[in-house]
N, C-alpha and C positions, 0 to 999 in steps of 0.2 A: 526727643520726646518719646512717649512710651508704645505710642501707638501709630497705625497711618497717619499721617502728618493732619492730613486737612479731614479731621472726618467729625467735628464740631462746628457747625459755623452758631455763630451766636445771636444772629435777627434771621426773621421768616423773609423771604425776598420782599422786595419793592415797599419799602419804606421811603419818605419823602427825603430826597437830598440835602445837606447840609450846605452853608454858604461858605465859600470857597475863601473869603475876605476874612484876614486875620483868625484861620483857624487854629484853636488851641487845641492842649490836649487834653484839658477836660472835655469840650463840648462834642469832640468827635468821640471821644470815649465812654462820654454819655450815651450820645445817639448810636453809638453801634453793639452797648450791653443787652444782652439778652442770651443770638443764633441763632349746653343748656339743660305759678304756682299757685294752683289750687290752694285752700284754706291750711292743708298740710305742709306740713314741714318734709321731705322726700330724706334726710339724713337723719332727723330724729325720731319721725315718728313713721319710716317704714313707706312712708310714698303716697302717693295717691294714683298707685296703679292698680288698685287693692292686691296688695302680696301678690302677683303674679310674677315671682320671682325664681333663681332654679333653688329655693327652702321647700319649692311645693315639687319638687321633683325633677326638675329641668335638668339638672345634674347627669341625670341620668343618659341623657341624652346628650351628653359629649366625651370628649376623650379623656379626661384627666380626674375621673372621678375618685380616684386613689390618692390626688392630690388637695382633696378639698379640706377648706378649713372648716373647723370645727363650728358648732351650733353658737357658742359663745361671739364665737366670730365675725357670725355671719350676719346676727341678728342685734351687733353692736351698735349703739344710738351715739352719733356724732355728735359734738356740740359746738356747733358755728356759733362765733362770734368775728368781730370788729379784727382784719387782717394786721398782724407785728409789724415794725420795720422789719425791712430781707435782712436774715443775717447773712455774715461774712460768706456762707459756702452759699449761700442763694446768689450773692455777687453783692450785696450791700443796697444801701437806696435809702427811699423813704417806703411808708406805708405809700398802698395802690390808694389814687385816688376815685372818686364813685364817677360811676359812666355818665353819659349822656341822660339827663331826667332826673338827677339824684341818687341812682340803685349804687348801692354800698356793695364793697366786695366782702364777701366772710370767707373766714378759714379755719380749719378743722384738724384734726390728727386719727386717723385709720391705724386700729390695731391689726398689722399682720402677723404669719407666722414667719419666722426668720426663716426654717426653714419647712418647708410643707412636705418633707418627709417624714416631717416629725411633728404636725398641725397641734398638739400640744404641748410643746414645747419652751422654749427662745419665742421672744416676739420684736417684731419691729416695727416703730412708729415712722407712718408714712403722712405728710401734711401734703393738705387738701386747699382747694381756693375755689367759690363757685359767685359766678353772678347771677339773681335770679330772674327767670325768665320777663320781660318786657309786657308780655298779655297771657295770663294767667290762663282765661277760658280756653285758648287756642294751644296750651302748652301738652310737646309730647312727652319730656321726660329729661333726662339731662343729654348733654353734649358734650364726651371726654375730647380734651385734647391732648396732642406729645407731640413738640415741636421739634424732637430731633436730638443730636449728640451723637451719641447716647452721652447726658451729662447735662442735658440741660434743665433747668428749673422750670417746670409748669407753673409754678404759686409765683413768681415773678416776670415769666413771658408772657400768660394770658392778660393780666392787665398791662402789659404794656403795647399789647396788637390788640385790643378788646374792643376799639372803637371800630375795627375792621369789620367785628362778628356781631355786629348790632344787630344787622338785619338777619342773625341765625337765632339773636333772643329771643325775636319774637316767640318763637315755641320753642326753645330750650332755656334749660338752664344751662350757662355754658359752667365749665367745668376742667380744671386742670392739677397735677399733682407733680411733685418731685417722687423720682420713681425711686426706690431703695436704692443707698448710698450717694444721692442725690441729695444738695440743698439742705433741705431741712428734715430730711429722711436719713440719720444717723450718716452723715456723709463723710467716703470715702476721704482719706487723709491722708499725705504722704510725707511732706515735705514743707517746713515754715516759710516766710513769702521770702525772705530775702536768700533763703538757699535754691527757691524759686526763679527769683529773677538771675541768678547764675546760673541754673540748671538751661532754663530755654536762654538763653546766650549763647551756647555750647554750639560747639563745630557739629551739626548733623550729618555731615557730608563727609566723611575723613578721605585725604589723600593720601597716606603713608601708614605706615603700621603704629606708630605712635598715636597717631590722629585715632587709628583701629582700636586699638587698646585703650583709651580717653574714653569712646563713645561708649564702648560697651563696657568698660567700670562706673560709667554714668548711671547707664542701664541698670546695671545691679546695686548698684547704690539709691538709686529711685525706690525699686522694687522692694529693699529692705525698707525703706520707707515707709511703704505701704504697708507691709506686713505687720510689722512693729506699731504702727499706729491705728491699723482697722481691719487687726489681721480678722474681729469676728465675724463680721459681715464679706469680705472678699469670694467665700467659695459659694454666698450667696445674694451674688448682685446682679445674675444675668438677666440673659431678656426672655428666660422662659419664665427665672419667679416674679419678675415686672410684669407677662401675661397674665400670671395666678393673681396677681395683686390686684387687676384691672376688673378679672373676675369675681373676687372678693368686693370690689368697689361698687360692681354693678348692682349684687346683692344689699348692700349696706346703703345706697342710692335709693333703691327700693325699685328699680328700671329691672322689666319685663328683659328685655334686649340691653344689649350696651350697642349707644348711637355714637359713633366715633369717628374724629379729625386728625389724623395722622401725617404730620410731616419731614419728609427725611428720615433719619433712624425711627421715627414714629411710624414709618409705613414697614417696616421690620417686625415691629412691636406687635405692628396690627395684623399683621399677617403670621406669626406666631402665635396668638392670641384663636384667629382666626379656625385656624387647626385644631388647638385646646377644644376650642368650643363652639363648633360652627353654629349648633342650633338656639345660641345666643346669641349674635350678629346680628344688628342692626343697623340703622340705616348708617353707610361708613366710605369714610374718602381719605385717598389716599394719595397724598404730592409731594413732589422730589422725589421721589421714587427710585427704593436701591433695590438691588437683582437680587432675590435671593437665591439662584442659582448657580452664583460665584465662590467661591474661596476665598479668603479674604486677600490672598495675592491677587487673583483677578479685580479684586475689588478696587485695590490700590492702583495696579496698572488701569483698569477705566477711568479712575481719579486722573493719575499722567494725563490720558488723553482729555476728559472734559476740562482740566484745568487749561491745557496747553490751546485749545479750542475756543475757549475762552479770552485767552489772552492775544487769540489770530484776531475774534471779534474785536476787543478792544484796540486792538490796533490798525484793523481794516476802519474801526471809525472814525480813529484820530485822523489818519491820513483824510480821509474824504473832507475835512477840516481845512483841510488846506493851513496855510498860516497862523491859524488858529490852533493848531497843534503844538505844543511847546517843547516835544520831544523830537531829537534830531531820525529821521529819515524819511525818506519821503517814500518807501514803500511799507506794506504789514512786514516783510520780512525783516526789513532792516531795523523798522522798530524793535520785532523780536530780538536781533541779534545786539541790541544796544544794552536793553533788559538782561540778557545773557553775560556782557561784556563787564555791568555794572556789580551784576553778582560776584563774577569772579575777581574783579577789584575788592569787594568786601570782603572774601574770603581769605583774602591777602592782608586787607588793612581794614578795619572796622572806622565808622565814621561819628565824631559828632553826632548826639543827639539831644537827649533830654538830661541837663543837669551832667551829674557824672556819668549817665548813662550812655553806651556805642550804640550805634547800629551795625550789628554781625550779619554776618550774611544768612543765616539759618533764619534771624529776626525779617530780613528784608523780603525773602522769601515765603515767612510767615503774611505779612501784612500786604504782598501785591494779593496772594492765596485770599487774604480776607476782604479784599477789595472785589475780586469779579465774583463775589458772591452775588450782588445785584451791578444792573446796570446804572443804575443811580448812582453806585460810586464810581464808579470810573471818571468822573472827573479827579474825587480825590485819591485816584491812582495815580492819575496825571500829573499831578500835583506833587504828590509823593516822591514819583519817580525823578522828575526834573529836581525837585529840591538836594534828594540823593547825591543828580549826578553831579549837584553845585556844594559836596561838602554836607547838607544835613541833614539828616534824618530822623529829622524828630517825626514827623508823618508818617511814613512807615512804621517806627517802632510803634506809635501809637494803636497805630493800625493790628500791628502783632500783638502789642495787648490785649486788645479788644477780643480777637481771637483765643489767646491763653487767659481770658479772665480777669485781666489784673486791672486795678482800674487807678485813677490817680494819686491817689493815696497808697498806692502800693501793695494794696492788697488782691491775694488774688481768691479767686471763687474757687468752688474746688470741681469746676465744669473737664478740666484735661485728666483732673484725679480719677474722676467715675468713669469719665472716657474711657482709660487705658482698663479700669479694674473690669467694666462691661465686655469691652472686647475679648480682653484676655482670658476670661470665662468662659466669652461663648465660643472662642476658638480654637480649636485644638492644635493650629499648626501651631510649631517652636521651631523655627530657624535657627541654624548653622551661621555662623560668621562667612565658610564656604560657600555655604549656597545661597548667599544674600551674594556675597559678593560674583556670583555667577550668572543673578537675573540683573545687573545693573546693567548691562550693555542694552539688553530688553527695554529698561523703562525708560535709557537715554534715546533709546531712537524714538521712542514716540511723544517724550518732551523734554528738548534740551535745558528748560526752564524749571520744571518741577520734577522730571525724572530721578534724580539722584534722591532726593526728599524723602522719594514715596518707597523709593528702590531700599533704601539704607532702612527706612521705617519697615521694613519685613521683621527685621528684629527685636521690636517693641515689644514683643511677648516672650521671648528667649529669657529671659531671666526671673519672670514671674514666678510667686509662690504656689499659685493656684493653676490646679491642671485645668485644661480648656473643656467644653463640655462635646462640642460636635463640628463639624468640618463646613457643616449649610443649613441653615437653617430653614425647616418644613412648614413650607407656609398653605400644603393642600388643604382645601377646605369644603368637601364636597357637602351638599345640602345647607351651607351657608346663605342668606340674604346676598344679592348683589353688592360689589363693593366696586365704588367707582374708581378707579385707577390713573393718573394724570402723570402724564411726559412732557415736560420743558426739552426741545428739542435743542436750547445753547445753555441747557443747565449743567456744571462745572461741577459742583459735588456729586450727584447723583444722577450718570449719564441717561441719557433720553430713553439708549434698549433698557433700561431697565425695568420702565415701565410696562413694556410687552410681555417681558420675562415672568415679571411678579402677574400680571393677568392671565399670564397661560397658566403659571404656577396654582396659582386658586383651585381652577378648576375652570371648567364650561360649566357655564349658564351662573357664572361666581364670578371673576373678575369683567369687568369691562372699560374699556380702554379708550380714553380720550388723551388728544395730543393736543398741546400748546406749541406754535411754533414761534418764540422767544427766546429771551436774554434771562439769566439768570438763574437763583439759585429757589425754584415753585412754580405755579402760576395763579393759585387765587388769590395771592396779593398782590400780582403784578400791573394790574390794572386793567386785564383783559375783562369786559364786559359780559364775552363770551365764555368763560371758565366760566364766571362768577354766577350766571344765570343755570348753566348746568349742574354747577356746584348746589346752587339755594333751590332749586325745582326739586332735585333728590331728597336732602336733607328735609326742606321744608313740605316739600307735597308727594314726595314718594314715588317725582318721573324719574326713570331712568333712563337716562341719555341713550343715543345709538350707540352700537360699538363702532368704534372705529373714528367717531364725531371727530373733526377738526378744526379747533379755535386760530386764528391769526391777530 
């Protein structure tokens, strides 16, 4: 695949478990798609903040005022109506259904500039989705969310976590968007589905120089893909013109400040954003939490370890199981080196799975990867795993669907498409065949499980059409609003320092730093009482937490 392996997961953590008895592969495949009014209208008719927006000058007073869109732009009237089915690059479905009480979702299309060096230019339509807020009198404004990826669909994540953010309606409007080349935002296009389900089949891991030469004609065969099919959009889908766009939005919203939910690559987003435009920042949180002080090699190898970490957790709990664990060891180690044992049988001989489809070991690899994203699955790891070791893997591939988009009808979303186009934008490294193959020794030793994956994935940008734009992304944001910042201390995508990192990164008296010590890939869906109380105080009443606060 074209990017670090695991750097989409597709649901927000702690979703409720599915039942273990007779699972298909629709219903898991189901359950695991994905990874805030006054008498006014706030989209069409400008807000009911009275214009206190940066039209009256605000502009002025951030960084990127050479990138602003034009007046037509800005003071453009949305028109909500009654939410489509998703399409195919959204990931498919039905229309969202209305929340608790009746409230209907709307959805909308935001003219941006394609590219804002050029604000009259190219434009490109970005789709919108808001629920309106719960008690009108008490409402502050809206509530952007970006659940991560980069690749994921806002217009079909928010209503599918929406019952979670009930208690954030009360005074917002919540609010989410597929961010350009995204979903329903002229999205990123590579490859049709069935050259698809052969491309992620493909040996990630090569042994030999043939294996060598296989992966990285893949590489470049992908990447013409992409060129060929969206070469207009490509050189701009990064996450600084997805900041512009958000800024654009807060404008067009009619919101004084943009109030924002960021999680996983959303807390990138917001923290680029943040920079842009500190004296726009509102009230803002930020979970899963990635460093922006890495490279994105370092980023990959902290992945090695949070995954590998991860999979110690899931095996320290089997054991404690006792006989109730269905996988052979009776220490974490040995479980690990079973997991290990089973991969390299795959890589040898692909198993049985769904129809004519194998499970390869790149696939298997994929779907343990999508399983300790929450602690909730780990039973259907368990599951997964043991079935493998008996011959079938339908479980796991499923699983690796779920992660690469695809869903049972065989179609896939184009969530891994925007992935790799996002990255590769914002990245300037392009590895070497040599110097990939020079840090693998690096990423084996810190997980005998995901190392190779993450290691071999250094290369995901070597072949791309479009040069990278920067090396780290500047998330300083002095004179910015406080932004609350949250660490999952056994979260697997986006390890725990990175939450310290992006809070020092802010700035003082700008980031502040709360730790969840937990399982999983967040923490305010996790079920923590305590996130979730620090979380809605901010948000809804403008405390902000101590630094340093600690949830267990």
């Amino acid at each position: 695949m074209p990017m670090p392996f695991f750097s989409a997961p597709t649901t927000p953590a702690g979703r409720r478990r599915p039942a273990l008895t007779a699972v298909t592969a629709v219903a898991v495949a189901t359950l695991l798609a994905a990874a805030g009014c006054s008498g006014s209208d706030p989209g069409s008719e400008g807000g009911d903040q009275g214009g206190q927006n940066s039209r009256t000058g605000q502009d002025g007073q951030n960084r990127a005022d050479k990138s602003a869109a034009p007046e037509d732009l800005t003071s453009q009237k949305l028109d909500w109506k009654a939410c489509p089915t998703p399409s195919a690059a959204e990931g498919g479905g039905t229309a969202p259904s209305p929340l608790p009480g009746g409230t209907k979702w709307e959805c909308a299309t935001m003219t941006a500039p394609l590219d804002y060096a050029k604000p009259k230019g190219d434009t490109i339509p970005l789709a919108l989705i808001r629920a309106r807020t719960s008690d009108p009198d008490k409402r502050i404004g809206s509530l952007v969310f970006n659940f991560g990826g980069p690749g994921g669909s806002g217009v079909t994540g928010l209503p599918s976590f929406g019952k979670d953010y009930e208690k954030l309606r009360t005074r917002y409007d919540l609010v989410s968007f597929d961010p350009r080349g995204v979903g329903r935002s002229e999205p990123v296009e590579c490859k049709d589905d069935k050259q698809l389900d052969a491309y992620y089949a493909k040996d990630m891991t090569p042994d030999d120089s043939a294996e060598e030469k296989s992966y990285v004609d893949g590489l470049k065969w992908y990447a013409e893909g992409c060129e060929r099919k969206s070469g207009r959009e490509l050189p701009y889908v990064g996450t600084v013109n997805a900041a512009r766009d958000m800024e654009l939005m807060r404008q067009v919203l009619g919101d004084d400040k943009l109030n924002y939910f960021g999680i996983s690559y959303g807390t990138e987003l917001g923290g680029v954003y943040a920079h842009l435009y500190p004296k726009s920042v509102g009230r803002t949180v930020f979970d899963a939490v990635v460093d922006p002080t890495e490279s994105s090699e370092q980023g990959s190898l902290g992945q090695a370890k949070g995954f590998q970490l991860a999979l110690t957790n899931f095996a320290k709990d089997c054991v404690s199981r006792g006989d109730a664990c269905t996988l052979p060891g009776s220490t974490p180690q040995e479980i690990e080196n079973f997991v290990v044992g089973l991969l390299d049988r795959l890589d040898k001989k692909p198993i049985n799975a769904l129809g004519a489809r194998k499970l390869t070991q790149t696939q298997a690899t994929n779907g343990i990867a999508q399983a300790l994203y929450s602690k909730e699955y780990w039973p259907l790891l368990e599951q997964g795993l043991d079935e493998a070791d008996g011959g079938s893997g339908a479980l796991l591939l499923v699983l690796s669907d779920a992660m690469n988009g695809r869903d049972e009808k065989g179609r896939y979303s184009n969530i891994q498409s925007a992935n790799a186009a996002v990255n590769c934008v914002d990245s300037k490294q392009r590895y070497t065949l040599a110097q990939t193959k020079a840090k693998l020794a690096e990423f084996r030793e810190v997980s005998p499980v995901f190392g190779d994956f993450l290691g071999w994935g250094l290369l995901g940008c070597s072949e791309w059409p479009v040069p990278g734009e920067r090396d780290k992304p500047d998330v300083s944001a002095p004179g910015a609003a406080p932004i609350l910042v949250i660490g999952n201390t056994g979260d697997p995508a986006t390890p725990y320092e990175g939450a310290r990192a992006m809070a020092k990164a802010l700035g003082k008296g700008v980031g502040v730093e709360l730790t969840y010590e937990g399982q999983g890939h967040g923490a305010y869906n996790s079920g923590s009482t305590c996130v979730q109380n620090a979380v809605n105080g901010y948000l809804l009443d403008g405390k902000v937490p101590k630094d340093g606060t600690v949830c267990k």
